[in-house]
N, CA, C and O of each residue as an XYZ file, in Angstrom:
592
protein
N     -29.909      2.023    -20.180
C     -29.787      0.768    -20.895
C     -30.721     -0.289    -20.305
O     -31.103     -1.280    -20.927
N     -31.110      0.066    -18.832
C     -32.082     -0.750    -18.501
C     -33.001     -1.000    -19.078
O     -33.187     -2.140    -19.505
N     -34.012      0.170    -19.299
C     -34.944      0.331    -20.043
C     -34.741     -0.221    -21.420
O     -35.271     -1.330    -21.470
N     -34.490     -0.071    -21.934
C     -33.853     -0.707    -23.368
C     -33.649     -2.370    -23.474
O     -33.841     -2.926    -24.555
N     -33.289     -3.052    -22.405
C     -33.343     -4.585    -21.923
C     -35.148     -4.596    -21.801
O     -35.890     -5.325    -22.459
N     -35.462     -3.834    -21.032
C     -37.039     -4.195    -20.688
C     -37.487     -4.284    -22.154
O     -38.193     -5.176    -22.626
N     -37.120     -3.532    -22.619
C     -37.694     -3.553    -24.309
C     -37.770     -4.577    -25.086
O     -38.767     -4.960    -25.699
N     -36.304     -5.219    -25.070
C     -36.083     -5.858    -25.658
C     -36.944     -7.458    -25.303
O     -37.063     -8.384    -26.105
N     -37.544     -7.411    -23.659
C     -38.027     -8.568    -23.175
C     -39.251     -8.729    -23.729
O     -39.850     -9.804    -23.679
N     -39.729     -7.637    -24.317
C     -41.318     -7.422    -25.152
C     -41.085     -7.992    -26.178
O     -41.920     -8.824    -26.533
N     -40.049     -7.800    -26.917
C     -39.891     -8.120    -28.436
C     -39.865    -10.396    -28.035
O     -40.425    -11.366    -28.546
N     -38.918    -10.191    -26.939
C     -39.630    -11.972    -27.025
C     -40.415    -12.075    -26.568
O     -40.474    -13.297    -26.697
N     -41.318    -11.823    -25.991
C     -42.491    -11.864    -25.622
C     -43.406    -12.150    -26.493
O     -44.513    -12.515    -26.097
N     -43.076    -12.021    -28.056
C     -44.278    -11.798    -29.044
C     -43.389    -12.384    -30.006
O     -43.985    -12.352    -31.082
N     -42.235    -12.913    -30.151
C     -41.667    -14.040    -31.060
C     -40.764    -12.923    -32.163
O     -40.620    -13.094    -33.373
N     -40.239    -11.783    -31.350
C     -39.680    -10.983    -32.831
C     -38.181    -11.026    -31.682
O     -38.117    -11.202    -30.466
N     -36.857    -10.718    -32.970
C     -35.238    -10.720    -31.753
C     -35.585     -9.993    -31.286
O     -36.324     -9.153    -31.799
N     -35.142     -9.990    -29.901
C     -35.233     -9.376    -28.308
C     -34.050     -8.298    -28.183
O     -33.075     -8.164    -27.444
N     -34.794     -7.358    -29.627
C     -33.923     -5.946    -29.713
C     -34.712     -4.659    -28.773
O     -35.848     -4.408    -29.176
N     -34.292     -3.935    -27.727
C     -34.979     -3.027    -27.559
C     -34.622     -1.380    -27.721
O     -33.714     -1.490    -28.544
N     -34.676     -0.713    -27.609
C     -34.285      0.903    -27.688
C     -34.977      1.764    -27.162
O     -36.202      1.758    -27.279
N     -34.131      2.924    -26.289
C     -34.859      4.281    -25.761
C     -33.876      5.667    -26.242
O     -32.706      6.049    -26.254
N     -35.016      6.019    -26.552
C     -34.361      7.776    -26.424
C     -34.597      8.865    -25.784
O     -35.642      9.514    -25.750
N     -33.060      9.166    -24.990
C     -33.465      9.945    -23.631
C     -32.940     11.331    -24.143
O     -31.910     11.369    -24.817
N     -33.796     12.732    -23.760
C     -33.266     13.947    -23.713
C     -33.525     14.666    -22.601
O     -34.488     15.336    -22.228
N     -31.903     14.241    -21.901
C     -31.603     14.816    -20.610
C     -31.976     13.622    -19.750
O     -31.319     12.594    -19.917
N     -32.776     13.631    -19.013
C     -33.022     12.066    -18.402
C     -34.670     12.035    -18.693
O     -35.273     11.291    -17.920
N     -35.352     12.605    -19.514
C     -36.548     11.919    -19.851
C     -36.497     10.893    -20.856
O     -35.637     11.051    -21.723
N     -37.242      9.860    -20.929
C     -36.931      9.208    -22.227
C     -38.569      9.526    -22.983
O     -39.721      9.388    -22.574
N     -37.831     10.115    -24.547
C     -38.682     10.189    -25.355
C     -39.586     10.087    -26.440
O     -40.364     10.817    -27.054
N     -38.966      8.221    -26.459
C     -38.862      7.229    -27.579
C     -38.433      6.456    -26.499
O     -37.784      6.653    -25.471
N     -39.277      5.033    -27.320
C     -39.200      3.805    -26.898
C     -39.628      3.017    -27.749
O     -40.722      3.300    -28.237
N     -38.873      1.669    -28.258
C     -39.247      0.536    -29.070
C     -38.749     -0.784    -29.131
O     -37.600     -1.081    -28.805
N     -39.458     -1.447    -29.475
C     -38.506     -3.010    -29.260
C     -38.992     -3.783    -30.601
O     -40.089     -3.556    -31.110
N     -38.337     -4.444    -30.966
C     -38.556     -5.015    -32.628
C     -40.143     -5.344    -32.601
O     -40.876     -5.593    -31.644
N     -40.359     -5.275    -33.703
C     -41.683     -5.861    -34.021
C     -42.187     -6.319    -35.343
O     -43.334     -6.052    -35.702
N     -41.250     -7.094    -36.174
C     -41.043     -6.718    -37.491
C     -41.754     -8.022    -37.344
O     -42.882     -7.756    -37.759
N     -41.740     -9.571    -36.911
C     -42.745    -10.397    -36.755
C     -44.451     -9.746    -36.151
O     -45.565    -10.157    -36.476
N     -44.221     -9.048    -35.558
C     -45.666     -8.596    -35.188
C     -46.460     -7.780    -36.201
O     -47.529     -8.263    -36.575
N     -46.172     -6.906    -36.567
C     -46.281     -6.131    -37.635
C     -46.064     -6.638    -39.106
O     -46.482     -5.918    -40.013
N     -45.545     -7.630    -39.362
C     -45.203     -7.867    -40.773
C     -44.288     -6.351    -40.935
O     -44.833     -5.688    -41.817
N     -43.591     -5.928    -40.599
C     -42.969     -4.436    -41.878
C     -41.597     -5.259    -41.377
O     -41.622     -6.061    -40.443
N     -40.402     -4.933    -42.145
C     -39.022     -5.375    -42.131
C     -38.741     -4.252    -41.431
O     -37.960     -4.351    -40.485
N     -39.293     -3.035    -41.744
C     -38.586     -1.673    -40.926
C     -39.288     -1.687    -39.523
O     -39.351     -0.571    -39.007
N     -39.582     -2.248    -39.128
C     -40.040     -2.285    -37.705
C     -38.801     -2.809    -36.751
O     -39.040     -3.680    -35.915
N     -37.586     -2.313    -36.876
C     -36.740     -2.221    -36.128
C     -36.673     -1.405    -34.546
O     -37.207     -0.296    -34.530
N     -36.086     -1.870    -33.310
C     -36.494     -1.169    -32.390
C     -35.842      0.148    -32.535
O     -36.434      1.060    -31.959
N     -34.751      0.467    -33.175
C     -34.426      1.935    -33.073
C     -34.993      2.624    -33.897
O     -34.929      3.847    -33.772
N     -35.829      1.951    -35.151
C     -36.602      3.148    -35.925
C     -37.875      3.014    -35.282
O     -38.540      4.050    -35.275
N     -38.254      2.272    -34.881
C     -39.832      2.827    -33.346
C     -39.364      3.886    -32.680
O     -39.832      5.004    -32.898
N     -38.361      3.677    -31.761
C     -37.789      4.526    -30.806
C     -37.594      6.214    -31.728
O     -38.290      7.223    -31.617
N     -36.468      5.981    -32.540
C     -36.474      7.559    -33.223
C     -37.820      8.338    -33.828
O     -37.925      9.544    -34.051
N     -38.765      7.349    -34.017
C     -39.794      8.022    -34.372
C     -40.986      8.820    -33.590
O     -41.703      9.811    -33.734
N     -40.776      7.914    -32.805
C     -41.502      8.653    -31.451
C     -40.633      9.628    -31.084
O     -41.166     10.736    -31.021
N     -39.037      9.585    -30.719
C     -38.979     10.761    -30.092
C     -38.834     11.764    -31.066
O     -38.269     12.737    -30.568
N     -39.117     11.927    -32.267
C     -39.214     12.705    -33.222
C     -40.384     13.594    -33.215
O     -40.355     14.820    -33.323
N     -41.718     12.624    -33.035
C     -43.325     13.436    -32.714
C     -42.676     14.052    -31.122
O     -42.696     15.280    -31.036
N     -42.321     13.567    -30.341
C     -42.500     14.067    -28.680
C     -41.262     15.377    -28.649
O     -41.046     16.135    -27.703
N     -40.684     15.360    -29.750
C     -39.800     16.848    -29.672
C     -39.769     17.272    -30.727
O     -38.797     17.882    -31.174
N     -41.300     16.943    -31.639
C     -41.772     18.429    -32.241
C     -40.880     18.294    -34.112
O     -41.117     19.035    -35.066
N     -39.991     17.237    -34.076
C     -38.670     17.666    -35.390
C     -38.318     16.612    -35.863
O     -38.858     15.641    -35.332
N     -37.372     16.319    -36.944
C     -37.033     15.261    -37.454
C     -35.452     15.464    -36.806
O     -34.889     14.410    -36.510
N     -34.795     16.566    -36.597
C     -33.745     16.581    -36.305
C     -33.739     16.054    -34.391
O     -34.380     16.559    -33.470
N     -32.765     14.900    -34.364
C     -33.178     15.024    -32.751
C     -31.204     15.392    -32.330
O     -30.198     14.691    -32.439
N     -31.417     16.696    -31.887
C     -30.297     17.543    -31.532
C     -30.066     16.807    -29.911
O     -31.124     16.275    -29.574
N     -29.557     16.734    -29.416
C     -29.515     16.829    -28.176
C     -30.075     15.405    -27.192
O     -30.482     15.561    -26.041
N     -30.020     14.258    -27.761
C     -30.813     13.240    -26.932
C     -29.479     11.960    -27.858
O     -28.735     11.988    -28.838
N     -29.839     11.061    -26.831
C     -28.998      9.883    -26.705
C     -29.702      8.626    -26.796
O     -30.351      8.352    -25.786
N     -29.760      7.493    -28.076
C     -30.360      6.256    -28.111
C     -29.690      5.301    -27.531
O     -28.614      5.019    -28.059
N     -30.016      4.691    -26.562
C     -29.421      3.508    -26.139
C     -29.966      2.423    -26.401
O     -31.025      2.253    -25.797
N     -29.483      1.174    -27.438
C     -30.300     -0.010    -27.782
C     -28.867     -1.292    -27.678
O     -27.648     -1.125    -27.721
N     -29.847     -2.746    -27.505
C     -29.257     -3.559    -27.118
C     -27.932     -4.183    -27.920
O     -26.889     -4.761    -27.617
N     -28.632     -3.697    -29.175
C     -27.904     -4.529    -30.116
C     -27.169     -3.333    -31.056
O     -27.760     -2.429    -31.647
N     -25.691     -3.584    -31.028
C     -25.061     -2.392    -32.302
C     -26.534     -2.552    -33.501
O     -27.198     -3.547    -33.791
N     -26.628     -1.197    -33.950
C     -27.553     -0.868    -35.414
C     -27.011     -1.599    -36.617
O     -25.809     -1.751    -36.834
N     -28.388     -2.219    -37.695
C     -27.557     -2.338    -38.791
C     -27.968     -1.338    -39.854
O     -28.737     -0.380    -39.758
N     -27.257     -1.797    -40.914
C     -27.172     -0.343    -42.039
C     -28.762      0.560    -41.832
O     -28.790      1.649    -41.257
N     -29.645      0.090    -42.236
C     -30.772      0.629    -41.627
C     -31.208      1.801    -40.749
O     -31.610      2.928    -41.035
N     -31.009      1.204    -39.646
C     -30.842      1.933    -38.540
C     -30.040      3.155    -38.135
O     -30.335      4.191    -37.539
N     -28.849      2.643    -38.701
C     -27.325      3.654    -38.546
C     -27.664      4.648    -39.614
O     -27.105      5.731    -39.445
N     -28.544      4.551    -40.823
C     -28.584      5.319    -41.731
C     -29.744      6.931    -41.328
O     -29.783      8.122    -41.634
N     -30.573      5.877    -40.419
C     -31.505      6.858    -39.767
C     -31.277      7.863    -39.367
O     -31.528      9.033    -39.655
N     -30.319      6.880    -38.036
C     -29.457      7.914    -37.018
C     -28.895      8.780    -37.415
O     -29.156      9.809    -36.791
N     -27.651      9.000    -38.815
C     -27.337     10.327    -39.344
C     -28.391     11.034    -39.817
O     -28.419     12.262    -39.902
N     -29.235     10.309    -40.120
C     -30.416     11.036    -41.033
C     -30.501     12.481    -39.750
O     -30.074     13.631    -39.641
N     -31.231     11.622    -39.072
C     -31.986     12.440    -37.632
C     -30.619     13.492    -36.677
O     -30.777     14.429    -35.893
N     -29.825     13.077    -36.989
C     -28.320     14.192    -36.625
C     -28.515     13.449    -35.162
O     -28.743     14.173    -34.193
N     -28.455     12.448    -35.036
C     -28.096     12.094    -33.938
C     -27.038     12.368    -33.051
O     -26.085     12.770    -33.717
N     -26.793     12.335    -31.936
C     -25.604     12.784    -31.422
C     -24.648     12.248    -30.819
O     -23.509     12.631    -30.551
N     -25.416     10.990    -30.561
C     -25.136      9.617    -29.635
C     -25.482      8.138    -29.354
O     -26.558      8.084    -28.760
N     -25.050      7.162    -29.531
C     -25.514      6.063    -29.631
C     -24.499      5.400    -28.522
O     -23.271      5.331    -28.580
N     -25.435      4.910    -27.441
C     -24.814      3.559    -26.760
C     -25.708      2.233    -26.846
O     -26.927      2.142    -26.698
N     -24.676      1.127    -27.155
C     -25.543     -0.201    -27.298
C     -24.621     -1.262    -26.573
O     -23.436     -1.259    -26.240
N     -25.510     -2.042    -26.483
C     -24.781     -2.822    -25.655
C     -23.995     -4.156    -26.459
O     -22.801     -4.182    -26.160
N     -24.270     -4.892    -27.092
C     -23.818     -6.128    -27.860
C     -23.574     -6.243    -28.896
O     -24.602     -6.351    -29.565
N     -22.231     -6.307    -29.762
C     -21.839     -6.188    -31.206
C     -22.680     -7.173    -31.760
O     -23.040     -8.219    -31.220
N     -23.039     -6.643    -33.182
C     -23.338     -7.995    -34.196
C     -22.521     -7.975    -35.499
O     -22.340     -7.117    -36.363
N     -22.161     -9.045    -35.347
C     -20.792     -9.463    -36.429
C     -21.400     -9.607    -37.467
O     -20.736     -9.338    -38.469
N     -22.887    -10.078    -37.706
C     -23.733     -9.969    -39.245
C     -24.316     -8.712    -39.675
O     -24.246     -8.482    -40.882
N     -24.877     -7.854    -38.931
C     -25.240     -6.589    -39.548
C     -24.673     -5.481    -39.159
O     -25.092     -4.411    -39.600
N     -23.611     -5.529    -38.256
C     -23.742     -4.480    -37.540
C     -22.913     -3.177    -37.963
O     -21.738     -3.402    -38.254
N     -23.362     -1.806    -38.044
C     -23.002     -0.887    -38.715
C     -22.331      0.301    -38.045
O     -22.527      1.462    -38.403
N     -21.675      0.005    -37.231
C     -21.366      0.946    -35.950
C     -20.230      0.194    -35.910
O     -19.949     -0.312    -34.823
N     -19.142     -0.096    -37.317
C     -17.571     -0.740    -36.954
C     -17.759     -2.364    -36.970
O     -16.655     -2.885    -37.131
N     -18.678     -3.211    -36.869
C     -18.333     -4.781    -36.565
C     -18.120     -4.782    -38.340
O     -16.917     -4.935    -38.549
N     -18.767     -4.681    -39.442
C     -19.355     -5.326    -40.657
C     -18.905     -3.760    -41.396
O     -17.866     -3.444    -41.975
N     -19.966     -3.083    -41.146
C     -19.490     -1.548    -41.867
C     -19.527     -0.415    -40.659
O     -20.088     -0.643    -39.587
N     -19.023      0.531    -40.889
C     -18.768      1.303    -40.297
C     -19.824      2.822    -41.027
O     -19.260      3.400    -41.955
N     -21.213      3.376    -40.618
C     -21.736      3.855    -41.045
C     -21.912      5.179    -40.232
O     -22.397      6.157    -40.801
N     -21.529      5.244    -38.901
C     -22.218      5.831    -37.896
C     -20.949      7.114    -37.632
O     -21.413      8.235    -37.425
N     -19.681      7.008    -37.633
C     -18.557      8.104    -37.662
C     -17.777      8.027    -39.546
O     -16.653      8.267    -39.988
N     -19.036      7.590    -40.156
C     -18.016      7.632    -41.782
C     -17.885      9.140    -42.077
O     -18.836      9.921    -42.065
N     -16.779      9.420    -42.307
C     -16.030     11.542    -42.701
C     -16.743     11.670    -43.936
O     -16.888     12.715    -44.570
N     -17.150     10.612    -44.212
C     -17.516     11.044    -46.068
C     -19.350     11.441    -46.037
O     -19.886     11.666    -47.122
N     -20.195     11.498    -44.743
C     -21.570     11.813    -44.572
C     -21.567     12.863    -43.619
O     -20.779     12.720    -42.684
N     -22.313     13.954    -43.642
C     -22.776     14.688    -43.392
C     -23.003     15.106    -41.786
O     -23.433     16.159    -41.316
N     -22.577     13.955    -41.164
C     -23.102     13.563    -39.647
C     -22.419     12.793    -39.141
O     -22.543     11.717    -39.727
N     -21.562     12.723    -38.140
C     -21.471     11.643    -37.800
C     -21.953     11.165    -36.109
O     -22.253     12.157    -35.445
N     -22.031     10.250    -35.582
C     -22.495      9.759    -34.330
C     -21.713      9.238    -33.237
O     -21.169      8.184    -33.567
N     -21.440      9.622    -31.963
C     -20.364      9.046    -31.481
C     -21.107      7.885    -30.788
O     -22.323      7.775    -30.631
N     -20.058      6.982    -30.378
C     -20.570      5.887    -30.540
C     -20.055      5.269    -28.927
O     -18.850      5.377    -28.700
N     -20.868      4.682    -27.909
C     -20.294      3.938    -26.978
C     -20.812      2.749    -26.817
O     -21.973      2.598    -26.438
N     -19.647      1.332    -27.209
C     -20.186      0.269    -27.338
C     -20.278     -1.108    -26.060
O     -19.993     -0.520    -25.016
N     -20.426     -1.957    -25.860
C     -20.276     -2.928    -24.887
C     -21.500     -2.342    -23.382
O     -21.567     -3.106    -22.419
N     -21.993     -1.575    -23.366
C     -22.964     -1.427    -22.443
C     -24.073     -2.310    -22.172
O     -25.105     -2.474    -22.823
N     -23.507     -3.098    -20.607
C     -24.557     -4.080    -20.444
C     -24.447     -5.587    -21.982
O     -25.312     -6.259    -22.544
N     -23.209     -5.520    -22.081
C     -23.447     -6.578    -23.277
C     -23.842     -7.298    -23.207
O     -24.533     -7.656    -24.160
N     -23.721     -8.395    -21.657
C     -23.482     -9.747    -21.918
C     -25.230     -9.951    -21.165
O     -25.762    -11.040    -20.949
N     -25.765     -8.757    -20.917
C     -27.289     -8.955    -20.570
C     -28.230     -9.406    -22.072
O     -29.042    -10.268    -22.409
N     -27.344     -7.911    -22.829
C     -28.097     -7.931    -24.221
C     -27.648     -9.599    -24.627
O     -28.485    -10.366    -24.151
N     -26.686    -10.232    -25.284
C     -26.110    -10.859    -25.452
C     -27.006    -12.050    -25.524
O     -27.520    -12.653    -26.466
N     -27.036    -12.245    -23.822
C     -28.086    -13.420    -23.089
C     -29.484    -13.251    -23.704
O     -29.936    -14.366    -23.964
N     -30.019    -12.629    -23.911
C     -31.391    -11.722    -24.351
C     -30.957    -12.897    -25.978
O     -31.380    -14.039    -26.161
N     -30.369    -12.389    -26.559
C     -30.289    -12.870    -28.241
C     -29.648    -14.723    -27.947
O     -30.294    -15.743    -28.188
N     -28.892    -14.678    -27.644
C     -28.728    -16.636    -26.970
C     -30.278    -17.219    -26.936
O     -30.772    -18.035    -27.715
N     -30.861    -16.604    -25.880
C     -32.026    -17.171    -25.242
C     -32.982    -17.570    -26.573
O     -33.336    -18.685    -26.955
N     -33.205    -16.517    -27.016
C     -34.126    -16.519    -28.296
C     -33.437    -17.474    -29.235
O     -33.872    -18.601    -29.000
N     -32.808    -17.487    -29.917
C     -32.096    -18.509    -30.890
C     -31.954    -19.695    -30.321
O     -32.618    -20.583    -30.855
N     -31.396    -19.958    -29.540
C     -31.682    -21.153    -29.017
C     -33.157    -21.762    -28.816
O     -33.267    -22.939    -29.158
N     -33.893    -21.358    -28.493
C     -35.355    -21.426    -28.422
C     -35.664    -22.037    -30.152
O     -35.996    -23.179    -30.469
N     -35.440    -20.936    -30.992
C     -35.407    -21.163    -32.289
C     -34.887    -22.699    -32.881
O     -35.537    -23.318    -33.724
N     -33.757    -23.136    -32.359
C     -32.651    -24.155    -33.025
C     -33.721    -25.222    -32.555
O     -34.273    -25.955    -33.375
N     -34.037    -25.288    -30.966
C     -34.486    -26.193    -30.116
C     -35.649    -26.463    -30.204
O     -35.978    -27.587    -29.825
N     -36.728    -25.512    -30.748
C     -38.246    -26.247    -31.176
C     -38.708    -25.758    -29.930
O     -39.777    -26.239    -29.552
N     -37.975    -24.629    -28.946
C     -38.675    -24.355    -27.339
C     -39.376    -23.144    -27.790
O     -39.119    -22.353    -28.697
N     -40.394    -23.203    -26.865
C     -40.889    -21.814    -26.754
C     -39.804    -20.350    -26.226
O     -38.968    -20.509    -25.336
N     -39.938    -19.412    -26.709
C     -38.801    -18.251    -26.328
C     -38.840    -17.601    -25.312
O     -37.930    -16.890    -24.886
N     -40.248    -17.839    -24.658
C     -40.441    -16.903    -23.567
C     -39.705    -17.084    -22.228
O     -39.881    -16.279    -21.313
């Protein structure tokens, strides 16, 4: 989850939320991303669809069997939709979001019986780092401050 904070310090770094994500199989990590949807112009430039995509080329498949995403912020529909996509197996994040979040806060997308997949889910990891990470930035925002 460390790594995944470092991530997320890139994404303010460059004015996009200070979301980050890694995907580890076994203890390598094989995917890594942090938002970039201001940098990039794309809306799908979410840090967990960077992250799944890379570790998708680096193990060869679309299915990622066997590896664990850890990102700062619960997924929203988006994201969570991926994750079954890709048969994920595991998701830990650290900080609920009560507006998008799809892993139980808003919808529940990630253990729904009615899809094909579901993801187990471990939440509150490192929250109140992630947490601070998303404060910092918005506030910056409200306040006319720079985010960095």
């Amino acid at each position: 989850m460390r790594e995944a904070l470092a991530e997320a310090e890139q994404a303010l770094a460059h004015g996009d939320v200070p979301v980050g994500a890694v995907v580890m199989h076994g203890r390598t990590i094989v995917g890594r991303g942090h938002n970039r949807r201001e940098a990039d112009a794309d809306p799908t430039a979410h840090a967990e669809m960077i992250a799944l995509r890379e570790a998708a080329r680096m193990l060869g498949g679309w299915r990622l069997a066997g590896v664990t995403l850890y990102c700062t912020l619960e997924p929203c529909p988006m994201c969570a939709g991926a994750m079954v996509l890709a048969r994920l197996p595991r998701l830990v994040y650290g900080a609920d979001d009560p507006k998008m979040g799809a892993a139980g806060s808003v919808v529940e997308l990630l253990r729904d019986p009615r899809l094909n997949h579901q993801v187990a889910v471990t939440r509150g990891v490192l929250a109140e780092e992630s947490q601070a990470l998303l404060e910092r930035f918005f506030a910056g925002l409200r306040g006319g401050q720079s985010i960095e």
